[in-house]
C-alpha positions as CSV (number, residue, x, y, z in Angstrom):
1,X,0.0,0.0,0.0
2,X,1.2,3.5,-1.1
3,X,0.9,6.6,1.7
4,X,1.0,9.8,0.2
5,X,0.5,13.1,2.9
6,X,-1.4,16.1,1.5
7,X,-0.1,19.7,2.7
8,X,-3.0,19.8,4.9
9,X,-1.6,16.6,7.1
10,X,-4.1,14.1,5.9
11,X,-2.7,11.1,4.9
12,X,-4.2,9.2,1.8
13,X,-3.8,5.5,1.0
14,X,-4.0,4.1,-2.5
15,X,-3.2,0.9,-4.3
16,X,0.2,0.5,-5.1
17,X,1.3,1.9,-8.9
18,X,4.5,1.9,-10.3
19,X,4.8,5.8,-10.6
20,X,3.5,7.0,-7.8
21,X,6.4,9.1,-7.1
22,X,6.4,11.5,-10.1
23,X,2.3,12.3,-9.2
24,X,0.9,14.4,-6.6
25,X,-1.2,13.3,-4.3
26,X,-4.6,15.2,-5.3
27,X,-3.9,13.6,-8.9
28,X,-2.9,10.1,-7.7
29,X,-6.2,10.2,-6.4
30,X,-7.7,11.2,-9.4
31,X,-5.9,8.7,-11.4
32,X,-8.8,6.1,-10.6
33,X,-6.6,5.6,-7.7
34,X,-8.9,3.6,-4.8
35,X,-9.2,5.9,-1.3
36,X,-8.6,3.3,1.6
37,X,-8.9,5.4,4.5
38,X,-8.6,9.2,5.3
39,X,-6.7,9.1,8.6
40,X,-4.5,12.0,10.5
41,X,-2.0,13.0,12.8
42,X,-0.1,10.6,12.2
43,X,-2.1,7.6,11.2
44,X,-4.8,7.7,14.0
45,X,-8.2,7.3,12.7
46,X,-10.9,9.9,13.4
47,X,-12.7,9.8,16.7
48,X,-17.0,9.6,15.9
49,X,-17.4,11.0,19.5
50,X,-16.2,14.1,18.7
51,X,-18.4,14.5,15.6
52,X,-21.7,13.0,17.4
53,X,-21.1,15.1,20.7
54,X,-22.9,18.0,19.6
55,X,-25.6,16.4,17.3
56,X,-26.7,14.1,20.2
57,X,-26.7,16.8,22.6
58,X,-28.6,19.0,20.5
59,X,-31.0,15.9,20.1
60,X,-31.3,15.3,24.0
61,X,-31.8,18.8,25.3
62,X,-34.2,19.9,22.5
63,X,-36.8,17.6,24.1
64,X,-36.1,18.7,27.8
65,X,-36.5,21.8,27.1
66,X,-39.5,21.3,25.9
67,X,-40.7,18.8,28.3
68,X,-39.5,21.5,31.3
69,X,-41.0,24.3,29.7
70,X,-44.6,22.4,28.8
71,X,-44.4,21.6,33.1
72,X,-43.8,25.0,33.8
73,X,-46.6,26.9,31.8
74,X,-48.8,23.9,32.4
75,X,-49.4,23.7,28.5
76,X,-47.6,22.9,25.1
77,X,-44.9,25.1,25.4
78,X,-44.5,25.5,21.4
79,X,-43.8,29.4,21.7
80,X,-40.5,28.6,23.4
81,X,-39.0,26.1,21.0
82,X,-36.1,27.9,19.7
83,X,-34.3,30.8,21.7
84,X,-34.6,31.1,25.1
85,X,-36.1,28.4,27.9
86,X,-34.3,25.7,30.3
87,X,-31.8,24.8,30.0
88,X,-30.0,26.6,27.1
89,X,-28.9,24.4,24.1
90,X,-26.3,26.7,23.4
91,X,-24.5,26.1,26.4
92,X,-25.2,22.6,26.7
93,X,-23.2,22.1,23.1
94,X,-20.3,23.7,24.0
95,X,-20.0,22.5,27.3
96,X,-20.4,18.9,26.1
97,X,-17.7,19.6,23.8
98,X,-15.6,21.2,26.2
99,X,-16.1,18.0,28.9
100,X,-15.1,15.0,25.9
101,X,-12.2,17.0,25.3
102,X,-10.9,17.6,29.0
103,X,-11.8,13.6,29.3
104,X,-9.8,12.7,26.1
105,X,-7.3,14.7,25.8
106,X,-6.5,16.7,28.8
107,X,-7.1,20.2,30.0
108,X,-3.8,21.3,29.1
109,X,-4.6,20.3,25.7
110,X,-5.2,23.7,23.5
111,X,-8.1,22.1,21.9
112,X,-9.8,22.5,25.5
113,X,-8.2,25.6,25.8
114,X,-10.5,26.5,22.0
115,X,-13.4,25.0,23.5
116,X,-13.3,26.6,27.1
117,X,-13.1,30.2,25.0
118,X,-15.5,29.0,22.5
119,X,-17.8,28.6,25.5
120,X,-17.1,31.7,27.2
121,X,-18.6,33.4,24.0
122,X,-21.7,31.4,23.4
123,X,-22.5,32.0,27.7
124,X,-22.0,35.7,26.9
125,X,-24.1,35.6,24.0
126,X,-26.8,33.8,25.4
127,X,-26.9,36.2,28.7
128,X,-26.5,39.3,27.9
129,X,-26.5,40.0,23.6
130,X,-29.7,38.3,22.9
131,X,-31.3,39.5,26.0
132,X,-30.6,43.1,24.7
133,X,-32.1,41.7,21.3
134,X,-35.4,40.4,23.1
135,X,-35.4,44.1,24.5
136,X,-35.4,45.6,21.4
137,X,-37.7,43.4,19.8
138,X,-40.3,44.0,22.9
139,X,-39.9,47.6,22.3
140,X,-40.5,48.0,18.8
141,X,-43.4,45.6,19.1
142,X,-44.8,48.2,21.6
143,X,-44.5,50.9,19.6
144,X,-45.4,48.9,16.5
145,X,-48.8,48.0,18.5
146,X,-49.3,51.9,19.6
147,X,-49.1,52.9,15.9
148,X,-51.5,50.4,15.0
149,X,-49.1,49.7,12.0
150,X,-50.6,46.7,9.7
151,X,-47.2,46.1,8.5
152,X,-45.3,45.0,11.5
153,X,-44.6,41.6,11.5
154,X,-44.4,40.4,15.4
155,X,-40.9,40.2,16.7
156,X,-40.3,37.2,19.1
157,X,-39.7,39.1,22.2
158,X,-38.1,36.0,24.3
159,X,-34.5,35.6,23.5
160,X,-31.9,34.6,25.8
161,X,-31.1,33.4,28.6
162,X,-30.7,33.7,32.3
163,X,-28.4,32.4,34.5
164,X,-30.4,29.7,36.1
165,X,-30.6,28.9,32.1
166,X,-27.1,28.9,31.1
167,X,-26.0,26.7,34.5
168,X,-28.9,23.9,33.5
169,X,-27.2,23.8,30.2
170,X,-23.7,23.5,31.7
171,X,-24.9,20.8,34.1
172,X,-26.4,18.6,31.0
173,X,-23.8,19.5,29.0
174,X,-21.4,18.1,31.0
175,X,-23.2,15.0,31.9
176,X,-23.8,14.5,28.7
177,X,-20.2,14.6,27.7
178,X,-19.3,12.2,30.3
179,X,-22.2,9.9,28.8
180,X,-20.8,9.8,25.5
181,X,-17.2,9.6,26.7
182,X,-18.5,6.2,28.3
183,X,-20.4,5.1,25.7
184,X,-18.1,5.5,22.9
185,X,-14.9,4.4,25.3
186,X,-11.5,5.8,23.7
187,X,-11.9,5.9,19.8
């Protein structure tokens, strides 16, 4: 089996040909050349848990956000399906992220150091830019609604988060991460 590296540190593995070494690895590949495997950093394969960490827990908290929300107002809670509610999926995402990598790799690992800042700016999104934005919208729906203008299209006034929002979505973010750490064992 031939290895040829790209720039980019990906390693591509084709059948053996006789000139492989006078062709680039893009055109190797082209030249009905058969792609084995796609590996990196130095031959290790790619880890799924990494890629399924923030689908899953987008999947999981969806629901009990709902589910809380629905208790709370003691009816479908459909109006707060998006932005906004308990706990915040924002911060559950990152967070989840943030946990597999300290568990895998380390906290002194920079990719936890990337996910720890990436975090910091999704909570400070979530608590106090959007809140602003839910401001504004509620205002310019109250003048909207004073005007009586037939043109104003309903702004969604609940955007957001609070505290108590942001820590529920930390706490299941992290327990989430620790799940799929143990589910998915040491790719």
């Amino acid at each position: 089996m031939d290895s040829s590296v790209s720039p980019v540190g990906v390693a591509f593995y084709t059948q053996p040909r006789a000139h492989a070494a006078a062709v680039s690895p893009p055109a190797a590949i082209c030249d009905n050349a058969r792609l084995f495997a796609i590996t990196y950093n130095k031959g290790k394969s790619v880890d799924i848990a990494y890629l399924v960490t923030p689908l899953i827990t987008w999947i999981l908290v969806g629901p009990i956000k709902f589910l809380i929300n629905s208790a709370r107002t003691r009816q479908w809670a459909f109006g707060l399906v998006g932005n906004g509610g308990f706990p915040s999926n924002h911060s559950a995402v990152v967070s989840s992220m943030a946990t597999l990598i300290a568990l895998r790799e380390g906290i002194g690992h920079p990719a936890f150091g990337v996910a720890v800042t990436l975090a910091f700016i999704v909570i400070i999104d979530a608590n106090s830019l959007r809140q602003h934005v839910g401001k504004q919208a509620a205002a310019i729906n109250r003048v909207a609604k004073e005007t009586a203008s037939p043109a104003h299209t309903w702004l969604r006034e609940r955007m957001g988060h609070t505290l108590v929002e942001i820590a529920g979505g930390l706490c299941t973010g992290v327990a989430i991460g620790f799940l799929i750490n143990a589910v998915f064992g040491r790719g």
